[in-house]
Rosetta silent file (secondary structure, phi, psi, omega in degrees, C-alpha in Angstrom):
SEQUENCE: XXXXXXXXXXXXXXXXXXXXXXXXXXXXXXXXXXXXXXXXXXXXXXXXXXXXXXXXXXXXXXXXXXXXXXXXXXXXXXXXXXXXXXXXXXXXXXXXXXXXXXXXXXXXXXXXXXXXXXXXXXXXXXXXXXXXXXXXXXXXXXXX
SCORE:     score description
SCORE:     0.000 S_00000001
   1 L     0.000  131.575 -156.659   16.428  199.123   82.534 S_00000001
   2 L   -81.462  133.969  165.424   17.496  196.505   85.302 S_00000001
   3 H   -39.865  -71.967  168.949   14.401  193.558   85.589 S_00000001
   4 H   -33.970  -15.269 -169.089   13.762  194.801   89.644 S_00000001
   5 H   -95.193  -42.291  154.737   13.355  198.386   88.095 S_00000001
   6 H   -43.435  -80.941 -172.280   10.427  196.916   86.008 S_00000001
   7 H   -41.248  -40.645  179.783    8.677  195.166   88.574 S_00000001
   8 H   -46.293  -48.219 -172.294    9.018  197.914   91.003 S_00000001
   9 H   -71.639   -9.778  158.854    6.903  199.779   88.595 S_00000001
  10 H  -111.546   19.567  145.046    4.422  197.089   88.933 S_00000001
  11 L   -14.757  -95.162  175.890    4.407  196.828   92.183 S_00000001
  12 H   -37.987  -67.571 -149.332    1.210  199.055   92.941 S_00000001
  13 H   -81.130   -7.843 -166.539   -0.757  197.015   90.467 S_00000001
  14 H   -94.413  -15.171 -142.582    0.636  193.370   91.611 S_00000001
  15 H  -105.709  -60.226  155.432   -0.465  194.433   95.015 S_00000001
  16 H   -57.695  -37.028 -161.094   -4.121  195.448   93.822 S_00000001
  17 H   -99.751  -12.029  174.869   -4.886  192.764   91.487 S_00000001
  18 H   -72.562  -54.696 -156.768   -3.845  190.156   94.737 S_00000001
  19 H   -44.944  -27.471 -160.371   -6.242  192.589   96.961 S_00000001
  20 H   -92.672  -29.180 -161.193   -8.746  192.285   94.509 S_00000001
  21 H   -91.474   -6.611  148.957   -8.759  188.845   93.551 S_00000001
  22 H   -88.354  -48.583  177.522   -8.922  187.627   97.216 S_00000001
  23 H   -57.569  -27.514  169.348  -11.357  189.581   98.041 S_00000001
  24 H   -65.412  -41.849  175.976  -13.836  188.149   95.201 S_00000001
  25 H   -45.232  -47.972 -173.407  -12.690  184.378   96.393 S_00000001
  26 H   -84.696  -30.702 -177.435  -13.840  185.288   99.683 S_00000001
  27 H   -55.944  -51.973 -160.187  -17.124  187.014   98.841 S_00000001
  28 H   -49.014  -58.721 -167.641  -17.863  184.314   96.372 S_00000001
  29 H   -59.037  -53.194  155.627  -17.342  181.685   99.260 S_00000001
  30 H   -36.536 -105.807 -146.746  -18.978  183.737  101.814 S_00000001
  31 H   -35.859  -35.138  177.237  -21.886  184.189  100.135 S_00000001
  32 L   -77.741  -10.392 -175.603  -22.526  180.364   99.520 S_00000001
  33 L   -95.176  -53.552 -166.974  -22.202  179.708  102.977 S_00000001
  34 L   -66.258  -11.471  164.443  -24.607  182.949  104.126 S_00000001
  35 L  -109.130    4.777  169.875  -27.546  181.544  101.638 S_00000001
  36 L  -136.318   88.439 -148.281  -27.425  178.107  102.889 S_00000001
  37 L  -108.263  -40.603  179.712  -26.475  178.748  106.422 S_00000001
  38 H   -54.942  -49.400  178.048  -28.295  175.286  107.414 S_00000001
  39 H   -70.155   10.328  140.928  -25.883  173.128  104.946 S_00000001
  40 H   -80.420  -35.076  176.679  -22.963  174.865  106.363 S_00000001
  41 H   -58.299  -60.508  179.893  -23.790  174.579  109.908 S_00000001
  42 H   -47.520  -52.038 -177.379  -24.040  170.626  109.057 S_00000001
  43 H   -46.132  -50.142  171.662  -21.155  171.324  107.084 S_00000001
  44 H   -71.560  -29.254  171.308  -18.662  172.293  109.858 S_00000001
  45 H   -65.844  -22.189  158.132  -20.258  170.040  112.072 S_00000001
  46 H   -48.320  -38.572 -176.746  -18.788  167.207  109.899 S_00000001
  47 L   -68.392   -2.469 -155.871  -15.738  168.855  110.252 S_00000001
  48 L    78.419    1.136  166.334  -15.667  168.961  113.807 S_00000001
  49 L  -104.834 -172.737 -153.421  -16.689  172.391  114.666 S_00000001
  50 L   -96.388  166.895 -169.400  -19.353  173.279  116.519 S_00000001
  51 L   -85.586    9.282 -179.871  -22.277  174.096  113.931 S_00000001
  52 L   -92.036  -25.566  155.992  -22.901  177.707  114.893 S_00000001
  53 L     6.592  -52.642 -178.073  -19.292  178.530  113.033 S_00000001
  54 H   -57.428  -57.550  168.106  -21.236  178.906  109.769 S_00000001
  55 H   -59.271    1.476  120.350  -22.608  181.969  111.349 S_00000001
  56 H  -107.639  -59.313  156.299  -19.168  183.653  111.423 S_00000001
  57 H    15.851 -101.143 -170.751  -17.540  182.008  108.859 S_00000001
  58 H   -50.113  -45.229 -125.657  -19.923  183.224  105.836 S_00000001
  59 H  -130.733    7.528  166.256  -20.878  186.721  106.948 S_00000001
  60 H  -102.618   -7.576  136.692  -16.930  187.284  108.165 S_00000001
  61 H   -41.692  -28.404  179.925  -16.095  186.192  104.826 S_00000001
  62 L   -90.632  -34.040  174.437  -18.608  187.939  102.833 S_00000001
  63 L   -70.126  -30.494 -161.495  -17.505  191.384  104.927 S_00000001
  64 H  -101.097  -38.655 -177.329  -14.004  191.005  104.565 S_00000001
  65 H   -69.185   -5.182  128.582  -14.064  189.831  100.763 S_00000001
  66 H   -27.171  -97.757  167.990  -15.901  193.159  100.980 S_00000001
  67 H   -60.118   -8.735 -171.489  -13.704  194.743  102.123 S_00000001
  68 L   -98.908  -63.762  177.130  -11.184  193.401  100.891 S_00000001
  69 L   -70.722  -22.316  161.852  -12.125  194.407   97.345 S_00000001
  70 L  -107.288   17.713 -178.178  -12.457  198.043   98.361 S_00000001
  71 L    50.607   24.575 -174.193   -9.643  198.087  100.061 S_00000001
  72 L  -108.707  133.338 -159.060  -10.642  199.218  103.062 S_00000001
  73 L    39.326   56.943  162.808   -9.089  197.613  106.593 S_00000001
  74 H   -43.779  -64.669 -170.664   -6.665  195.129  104.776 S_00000001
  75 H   -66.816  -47.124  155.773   -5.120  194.578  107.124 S_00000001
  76 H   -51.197  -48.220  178.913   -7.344  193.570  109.845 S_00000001
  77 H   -45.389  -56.924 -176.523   -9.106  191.883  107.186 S_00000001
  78 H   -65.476  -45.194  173.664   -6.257  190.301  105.678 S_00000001
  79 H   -72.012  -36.552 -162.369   -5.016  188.790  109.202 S_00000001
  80 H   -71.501  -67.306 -144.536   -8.688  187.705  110.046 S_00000001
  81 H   -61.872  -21.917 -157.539   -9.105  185.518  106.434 S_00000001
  82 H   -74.257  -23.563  179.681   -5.381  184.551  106.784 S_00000001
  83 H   -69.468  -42.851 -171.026   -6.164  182.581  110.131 S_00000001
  84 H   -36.846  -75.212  172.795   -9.439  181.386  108.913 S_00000001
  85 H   -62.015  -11.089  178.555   -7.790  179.440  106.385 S_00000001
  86 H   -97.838    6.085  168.288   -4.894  178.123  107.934 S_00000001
  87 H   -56.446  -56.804 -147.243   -7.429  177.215  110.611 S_00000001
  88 H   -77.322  -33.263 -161.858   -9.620  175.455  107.607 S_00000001
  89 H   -77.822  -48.462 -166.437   -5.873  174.206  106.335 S_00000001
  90 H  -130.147   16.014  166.247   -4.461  172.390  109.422 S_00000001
  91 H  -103.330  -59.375  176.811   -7.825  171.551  111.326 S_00000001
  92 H   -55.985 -109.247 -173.001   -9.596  170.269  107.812 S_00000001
  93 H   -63.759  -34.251  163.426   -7.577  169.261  105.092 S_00000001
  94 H   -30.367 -102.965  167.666   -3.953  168.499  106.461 S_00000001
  95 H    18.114 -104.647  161.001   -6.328  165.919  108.056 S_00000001
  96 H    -2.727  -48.618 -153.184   -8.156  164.816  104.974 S_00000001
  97 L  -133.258  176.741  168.128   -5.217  163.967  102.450 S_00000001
  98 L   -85.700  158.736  171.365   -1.887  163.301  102.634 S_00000001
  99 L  -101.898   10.435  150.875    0.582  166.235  102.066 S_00000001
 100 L   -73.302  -13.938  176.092    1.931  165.603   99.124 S_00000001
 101 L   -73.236   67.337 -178.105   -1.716  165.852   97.820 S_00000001
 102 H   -31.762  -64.861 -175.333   -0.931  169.367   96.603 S_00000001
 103 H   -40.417  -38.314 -174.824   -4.171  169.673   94.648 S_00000001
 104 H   -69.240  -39.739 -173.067   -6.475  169.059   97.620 S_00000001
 105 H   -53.665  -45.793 -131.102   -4.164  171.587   99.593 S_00000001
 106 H   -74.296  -23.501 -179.584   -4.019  174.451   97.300 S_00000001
 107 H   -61.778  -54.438 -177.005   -7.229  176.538   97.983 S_00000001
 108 H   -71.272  -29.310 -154.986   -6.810  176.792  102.094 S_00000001
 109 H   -80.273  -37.580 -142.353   -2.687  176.897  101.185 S_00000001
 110 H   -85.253  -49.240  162.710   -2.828  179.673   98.764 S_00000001
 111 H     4.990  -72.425 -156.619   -6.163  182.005  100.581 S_00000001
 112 H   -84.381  -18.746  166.935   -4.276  181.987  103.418 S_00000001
 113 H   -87.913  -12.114  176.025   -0.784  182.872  102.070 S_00000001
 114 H   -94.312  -54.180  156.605   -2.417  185.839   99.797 S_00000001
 115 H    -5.895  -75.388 -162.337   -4.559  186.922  103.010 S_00000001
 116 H   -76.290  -10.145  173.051   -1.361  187.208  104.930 S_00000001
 117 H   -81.816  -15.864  178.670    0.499  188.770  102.379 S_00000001
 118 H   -94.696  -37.879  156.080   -2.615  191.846  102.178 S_00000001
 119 H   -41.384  -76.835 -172.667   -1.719  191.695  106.031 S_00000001
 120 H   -50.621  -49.422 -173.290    2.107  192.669  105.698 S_00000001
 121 H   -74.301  -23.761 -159.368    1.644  194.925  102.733 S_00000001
 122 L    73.259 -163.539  169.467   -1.548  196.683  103.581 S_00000001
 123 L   -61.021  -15.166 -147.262   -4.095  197.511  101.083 S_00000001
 124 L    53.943 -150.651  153.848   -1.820  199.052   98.998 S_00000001
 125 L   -80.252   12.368  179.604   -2.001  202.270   96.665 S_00000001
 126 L  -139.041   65.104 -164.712   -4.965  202.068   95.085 S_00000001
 127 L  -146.687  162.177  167.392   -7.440  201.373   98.521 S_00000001
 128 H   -68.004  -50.134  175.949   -9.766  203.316  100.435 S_00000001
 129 H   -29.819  -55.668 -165.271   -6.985  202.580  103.235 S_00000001
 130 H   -54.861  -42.896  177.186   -4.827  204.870  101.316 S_00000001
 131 H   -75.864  -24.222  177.037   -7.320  207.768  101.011 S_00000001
 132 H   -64.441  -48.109  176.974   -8.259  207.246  104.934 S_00000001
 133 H   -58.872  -13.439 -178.655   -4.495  207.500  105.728 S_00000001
 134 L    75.624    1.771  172.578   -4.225  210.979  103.939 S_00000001
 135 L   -65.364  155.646  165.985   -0.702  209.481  102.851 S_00000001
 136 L   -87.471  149.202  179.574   -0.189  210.624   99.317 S_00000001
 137 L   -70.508  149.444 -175.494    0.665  208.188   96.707 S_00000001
 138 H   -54.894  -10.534  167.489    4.467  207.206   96.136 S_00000001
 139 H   -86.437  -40.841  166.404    4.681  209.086   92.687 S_00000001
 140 H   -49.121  -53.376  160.429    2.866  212.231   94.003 S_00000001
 141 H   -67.364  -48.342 -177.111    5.155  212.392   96.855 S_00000001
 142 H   -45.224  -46.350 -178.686    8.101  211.371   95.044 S_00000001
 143 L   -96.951  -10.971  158.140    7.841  214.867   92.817 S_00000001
 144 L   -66.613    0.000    0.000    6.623  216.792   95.552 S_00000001
């Protein structure tokens, strides 16, 4: 059995365990911003945004990381978190460090590349998307 023949079969699950494991980043993150919404407001205002931010920030993070995790509007979801961070990426941190300073990068770099990758792909097969579209899953179909 050809390597590509493998993966393929692990596909659905590589697809889900990104969907899932962004969405928990972003709740987790969300949620720290949405119980201390004053130290975040200060917080972005250091940052240069205006300090009412905090107050989408956290609660579209906590929604989408949500949502995210139940697979439900990935995509919308997925584009929304993917800007966020490359917002937070090339407003913020670029800024901050140099860009060889991988480490400092990698949190806004990776977010925002697994975000946009739950954008292109959708939620996959194992999402509430899937049961809204009424598509069947690709094995189901396949022997049908």
């Amino acid at each position: 059995m050809a390597a590509a023949s493998i993966a393929d079969r692990f596909r659905p699950v590589g697809l889900t365990l990104l969907r899932l494991t962004t969405g928990v980043v972003f709740l987790y993150h969300g949620l720290a911003k949405v119980n201390d919404f004053h130290q975040w407001t200060q917080n972005f205002t250091h940052m240069g945004f205006p300090g009412g931010v905090a107050y989408f920030i956290g609660p579209l993070e906590v929604v989408g990381g949500i949502l995210l995790i139940l697979g439900l509007f990935s995509r919308v979801f997925g584009l929304l978190l993917a800007g966020e961070m490359l917002t937070a990426l090339l407003k913020v941190h670029l800024p901050a460090t140099k860009i060889t300073n991988v480490p400092g990068l990698n949190p806004p770099m990776m977010l925002s590349a697994m975000a946009f990758v739950i954008f292109c792909y959708g939620g996959g097969p194992v999402s509430l998307d899937r049961l809204r579209s009424g598509r069947p899953r690709a094995k189901k179909a396949a022997a049908g």
